[in-house]
C-alpha positions in Angstrom: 0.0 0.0 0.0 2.6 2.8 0.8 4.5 1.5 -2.5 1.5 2.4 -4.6 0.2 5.5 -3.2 3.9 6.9 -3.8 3.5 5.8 -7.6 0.2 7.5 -6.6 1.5 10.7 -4.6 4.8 10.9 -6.6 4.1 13.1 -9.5 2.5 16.0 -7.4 4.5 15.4 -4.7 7.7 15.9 -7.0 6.3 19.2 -8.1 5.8 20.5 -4.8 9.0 19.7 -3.7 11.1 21.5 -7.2 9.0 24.9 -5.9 9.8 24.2 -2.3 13.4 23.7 -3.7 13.2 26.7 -5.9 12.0 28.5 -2.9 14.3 27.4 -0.8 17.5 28.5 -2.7 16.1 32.3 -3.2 15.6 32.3 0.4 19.0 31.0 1.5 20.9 33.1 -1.1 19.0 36.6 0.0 18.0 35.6 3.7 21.5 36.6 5.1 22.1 39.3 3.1 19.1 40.8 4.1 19.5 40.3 7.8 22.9 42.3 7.3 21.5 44.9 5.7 18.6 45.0 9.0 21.4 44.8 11.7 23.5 47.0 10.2 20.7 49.6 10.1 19.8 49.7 13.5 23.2 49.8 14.5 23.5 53.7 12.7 19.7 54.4 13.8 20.3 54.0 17.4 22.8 56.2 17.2 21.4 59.1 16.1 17.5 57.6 17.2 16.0 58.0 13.7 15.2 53.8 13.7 11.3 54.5 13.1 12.6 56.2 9.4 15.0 53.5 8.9 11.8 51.0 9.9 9.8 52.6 7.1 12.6 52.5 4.1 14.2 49.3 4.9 10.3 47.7 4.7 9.2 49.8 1.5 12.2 48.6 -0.5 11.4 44.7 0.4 7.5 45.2 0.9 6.7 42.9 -2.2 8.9 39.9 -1.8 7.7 39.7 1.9 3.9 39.7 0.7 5.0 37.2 -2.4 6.8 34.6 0.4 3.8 35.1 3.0 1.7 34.3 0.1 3.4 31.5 -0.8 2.8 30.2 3.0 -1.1 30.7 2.8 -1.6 29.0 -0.4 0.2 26.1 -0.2 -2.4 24.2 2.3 -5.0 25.4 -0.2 -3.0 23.4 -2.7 -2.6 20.4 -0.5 -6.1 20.2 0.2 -7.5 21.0 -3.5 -5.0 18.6 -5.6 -4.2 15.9 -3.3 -6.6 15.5 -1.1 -10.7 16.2 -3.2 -9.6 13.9 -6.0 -7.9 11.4 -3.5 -11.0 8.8 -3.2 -13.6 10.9 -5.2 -11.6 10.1 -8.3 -11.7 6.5 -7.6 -15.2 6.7 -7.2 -16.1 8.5 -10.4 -14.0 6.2 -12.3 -15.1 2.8 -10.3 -11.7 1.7 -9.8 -12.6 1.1 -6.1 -14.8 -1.7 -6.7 -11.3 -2.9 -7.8 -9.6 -1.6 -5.1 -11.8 -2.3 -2.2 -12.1 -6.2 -3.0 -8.4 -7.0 -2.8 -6.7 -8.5 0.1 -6.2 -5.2 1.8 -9.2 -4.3 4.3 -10.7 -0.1 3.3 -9.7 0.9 7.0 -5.7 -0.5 5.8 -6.2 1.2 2.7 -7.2 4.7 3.8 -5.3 4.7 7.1 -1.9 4.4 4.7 -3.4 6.5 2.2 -4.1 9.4 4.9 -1.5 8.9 6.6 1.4 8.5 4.3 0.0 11.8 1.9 -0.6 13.5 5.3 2.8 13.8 6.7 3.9 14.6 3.1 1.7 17.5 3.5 2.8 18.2 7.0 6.5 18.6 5.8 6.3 20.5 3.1 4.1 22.8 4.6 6.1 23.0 7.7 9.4 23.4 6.0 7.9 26.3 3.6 7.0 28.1 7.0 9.8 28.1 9.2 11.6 28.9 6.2 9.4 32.1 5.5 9.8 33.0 9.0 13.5 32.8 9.2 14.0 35.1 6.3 11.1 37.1 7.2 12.5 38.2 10.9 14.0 41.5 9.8 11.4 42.9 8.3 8.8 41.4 10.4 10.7 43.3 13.2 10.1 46.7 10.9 6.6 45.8 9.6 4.0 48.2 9.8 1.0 47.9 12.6 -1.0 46.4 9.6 1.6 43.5 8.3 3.2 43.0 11.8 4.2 39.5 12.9 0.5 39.1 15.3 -1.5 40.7 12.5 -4.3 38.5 10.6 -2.7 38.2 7.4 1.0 37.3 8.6 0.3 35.3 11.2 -1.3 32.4 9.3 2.3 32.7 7.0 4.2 31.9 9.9 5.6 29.3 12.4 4.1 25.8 12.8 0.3 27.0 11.4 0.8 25.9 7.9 1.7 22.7 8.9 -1.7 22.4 10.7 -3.6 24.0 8.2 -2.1 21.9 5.3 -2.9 18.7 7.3 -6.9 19.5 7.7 -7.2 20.9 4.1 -5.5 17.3 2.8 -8.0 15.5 5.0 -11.0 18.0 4.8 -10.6 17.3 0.8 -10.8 14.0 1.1 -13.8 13.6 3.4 -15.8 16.1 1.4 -14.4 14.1 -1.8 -16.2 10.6 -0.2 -19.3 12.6 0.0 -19.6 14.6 -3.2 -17.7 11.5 -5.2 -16.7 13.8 -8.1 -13.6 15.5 -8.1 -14.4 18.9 -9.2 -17.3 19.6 -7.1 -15.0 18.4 -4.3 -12.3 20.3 -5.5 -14.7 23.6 -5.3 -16.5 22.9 -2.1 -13.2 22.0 -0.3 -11.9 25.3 -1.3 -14.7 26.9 -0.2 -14.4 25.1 3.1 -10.9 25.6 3.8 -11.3 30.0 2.5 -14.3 30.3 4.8 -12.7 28.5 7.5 -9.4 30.7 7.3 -11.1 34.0 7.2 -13.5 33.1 10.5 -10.0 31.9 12.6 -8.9 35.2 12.6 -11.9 37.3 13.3 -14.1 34.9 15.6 -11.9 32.3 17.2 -8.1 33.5 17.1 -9.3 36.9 18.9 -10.3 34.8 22.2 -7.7 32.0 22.0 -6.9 33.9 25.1 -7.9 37.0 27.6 -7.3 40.5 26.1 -5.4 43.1 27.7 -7.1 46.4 27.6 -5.1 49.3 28.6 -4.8 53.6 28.5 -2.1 55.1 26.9 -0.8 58.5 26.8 -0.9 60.2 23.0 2.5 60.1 21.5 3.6 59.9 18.0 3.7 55.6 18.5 0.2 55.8 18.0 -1.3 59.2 16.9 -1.2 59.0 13.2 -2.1 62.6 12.8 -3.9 65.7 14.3 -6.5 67.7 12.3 -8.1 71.0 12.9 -11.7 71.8 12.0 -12.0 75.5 11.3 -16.0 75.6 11.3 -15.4 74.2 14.5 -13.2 76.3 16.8 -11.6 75.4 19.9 -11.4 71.6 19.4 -8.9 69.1 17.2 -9.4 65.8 15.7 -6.8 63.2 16.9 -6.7 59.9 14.4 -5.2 57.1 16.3 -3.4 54.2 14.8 -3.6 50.3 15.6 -0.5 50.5 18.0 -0.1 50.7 21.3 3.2 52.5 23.3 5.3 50.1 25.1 4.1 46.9 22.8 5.5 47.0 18.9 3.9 44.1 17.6 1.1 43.8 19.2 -2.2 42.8 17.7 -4.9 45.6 18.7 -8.3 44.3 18.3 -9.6 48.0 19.5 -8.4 51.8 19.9 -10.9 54.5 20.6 -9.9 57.9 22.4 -11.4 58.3 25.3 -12.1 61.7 27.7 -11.0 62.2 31.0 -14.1 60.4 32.5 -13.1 57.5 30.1 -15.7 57.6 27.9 -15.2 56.7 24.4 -15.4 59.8 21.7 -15.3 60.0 18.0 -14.7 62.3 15.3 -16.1 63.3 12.1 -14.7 59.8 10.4 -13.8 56.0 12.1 -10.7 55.9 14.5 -10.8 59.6 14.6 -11.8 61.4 18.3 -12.5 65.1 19.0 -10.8 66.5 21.7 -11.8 70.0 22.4 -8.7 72.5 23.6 -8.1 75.7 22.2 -7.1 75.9 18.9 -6.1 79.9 18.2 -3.6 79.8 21.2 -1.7 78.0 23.6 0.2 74.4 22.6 -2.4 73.1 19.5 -2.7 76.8 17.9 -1.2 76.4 14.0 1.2 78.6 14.0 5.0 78.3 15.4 7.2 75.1 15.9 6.7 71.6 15.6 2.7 71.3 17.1 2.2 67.5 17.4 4.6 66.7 20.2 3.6 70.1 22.0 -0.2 69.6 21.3 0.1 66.1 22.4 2.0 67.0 26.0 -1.4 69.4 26.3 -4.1 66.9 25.5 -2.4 64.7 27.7 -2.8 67.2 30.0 -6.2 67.5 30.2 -6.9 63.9 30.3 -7.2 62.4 26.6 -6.1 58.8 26.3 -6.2 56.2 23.9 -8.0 53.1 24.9 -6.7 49.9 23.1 -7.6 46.1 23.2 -4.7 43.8 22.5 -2.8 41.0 22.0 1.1 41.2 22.9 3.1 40.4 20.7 4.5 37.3 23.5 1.6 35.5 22.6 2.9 34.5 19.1 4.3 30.9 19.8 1.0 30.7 22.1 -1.3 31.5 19.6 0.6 29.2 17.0 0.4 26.1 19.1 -2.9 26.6 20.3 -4.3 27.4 16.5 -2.3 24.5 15.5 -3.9 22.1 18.5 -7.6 23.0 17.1 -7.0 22.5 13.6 -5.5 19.2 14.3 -8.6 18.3 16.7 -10.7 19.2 13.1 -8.4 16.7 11.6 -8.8 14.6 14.2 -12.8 14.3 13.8 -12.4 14.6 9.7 -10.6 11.6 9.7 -12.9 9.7 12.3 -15.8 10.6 9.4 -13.9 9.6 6.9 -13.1 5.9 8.3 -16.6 5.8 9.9 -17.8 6.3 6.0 -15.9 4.1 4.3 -16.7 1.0 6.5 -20.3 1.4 5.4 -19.7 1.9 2.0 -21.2 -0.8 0.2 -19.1 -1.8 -2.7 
């Protein structure tokens, strides 16, 4: 049985391993020539404490290959689950070769226990190797990422660490349970990428958010997360303050919420979303146009009275948490797919 479903396996299998190879050798040839360039960056920004510019232009020069490798990450379970595992036993069932198949020596429970299990940790290594090595050569500029594409954020996340391995794992066997059931390979092929898309977009925003408690916090206004300060002249004597998804004192973190909020601690808002008004005097004093620098000298005075930003989060600590916890449900999915799928095929007539 493992002899044939290699000759099986083989042919995708040896595709998937020339683009992990391919991969691979790009990585290894740039990955220590751009963790060089980061270290050798922060070694003149510290200096002269300018690293938040050097963040910004050592992340804008490499901002595409970082979203092509994280890419790479998130598709590749997609791919495991679409080509190797829909048309795994849904082929065989559109064709009727199981009626050959299933009436040899070999019992079904042999059969798909070596056929899960063989395809399954050749789907667990590739898709592990693809993301440790994206988040090897990804540290530097996960480290300079913006709030939006930091290492905790929605989009990242899933592109690092031991989740692909998990999520490569229940789309192979999540393909081939919906494959027993539809028993054609392209409507399998559809509904298990259905599936596995709706299933990746609701981790983030319903489960991943409560994988653990939040930490809610105030925080003085600062530059680390005030994007920018408005004035309204029909509407003198206050300022709109727009605040951005960071939080002082935790770079990385991933902020579920940030509202201002006024000295009684009650949430205001401004004219658009993540904008609050703050009312202080705008011909005079610290926040009036005119004169030096206003945002740092503005900000001391709204501080003053009281304004704070209000932010739910996730620390950046909780990465390797998050990853092993994600990775424990996804395999408990698995877990129950693959109890379906033997339950199934021991009542499947012949």
């Amino acid at each position: 049985m493992i002899w044939l479903t290699w000759r099986q396996l083989r042919g995708p299998a040896a595709m998937m391993a020339a683009l992990l190879v391919v991969l691979a050798i790009v990585l290894a040839v740039t990955g220590p020539g751009l963790a060089s360039e980061y270290a050798a960056g922060i070694a003149a920004c510290t200096q002269d404490d300018t690293c938040g510019r050097f963040y910004d232009r050592f992340f804008d020069t490499y901002d595409m290959p970082f979203m092509a490798v994280s890419l790479i990450a998130l598709l590749l379970p997609a791919v495991v689950g679409l080509f190797w595992g829909a048309p795994m036993i849904s082929r065989e069932l559109e064709t009727g070769t199981h009626l050959l198949v299933w009436n040899q020596s070999i019992t079904r429970t042999r059969w798909l226990a070596v056929k899960l299990g063989f395809t399954g940790l050749v789907a667990m290594a590739a898709a592990g190797l693809c993301g440790l090595a994206v988040t090897w050569w990804s540290d530097p500029l996960d480290k300079s990422a913006t709030d939006e594409l930091a290492l905790m954020a929605p989009l990242v996340f899933g592109a690092r660490g031991i989740a692909p391995m998990g999520y490569a794992v229940f789309a192979f066997v999540l393909g081939v349970t919906v494959g027993m059931l539809v028993r054609r390979a392209l409507p399998a092929m559809a509904l298990t990428l259905a599936i596995f898309a709706a299933l990746q977009i609701a981790m983030p925003l319903v489960v991943r958010p409560h994988l653990m408690p939040t930490v809610t916090g105030t925080f003085e206004l600062s530059q680390a997360n005030v994007d920018g300060v408005g004035m309204n002249r029909d509407k003198g004597g206050q300022i709109e303050i727009s605040l951005n998804a960071a939080v002082p004192g935790h770079a990385g973190a991933w902020v579920l919420s940030s509202e201002l909020v006024d000295p009684s601690g009650r949430a205001i808002t401004g004219s658009e979303s993540g904008m609050g008004v703050v009312k202080v005097s705008t011909t005079s004093g610290p926040c009036a146009p005119s004169g030096a620098p206003v945002l740092d000298t503005c900000m001391a005075e709204v501080n003053r009275l009281g304004y704070r930003q209000q932010a739910t989060y996730h620390p950046l600590e909780r990465f390797w948490p998050f990853q092993w916890i994600e990775t424990g449900i996804y395999a408990l999915l698995t877990l129950i797919l693959t109890w379906t799928s033997f339950w199934w095929i021991r009542r499947r007539p012949s």
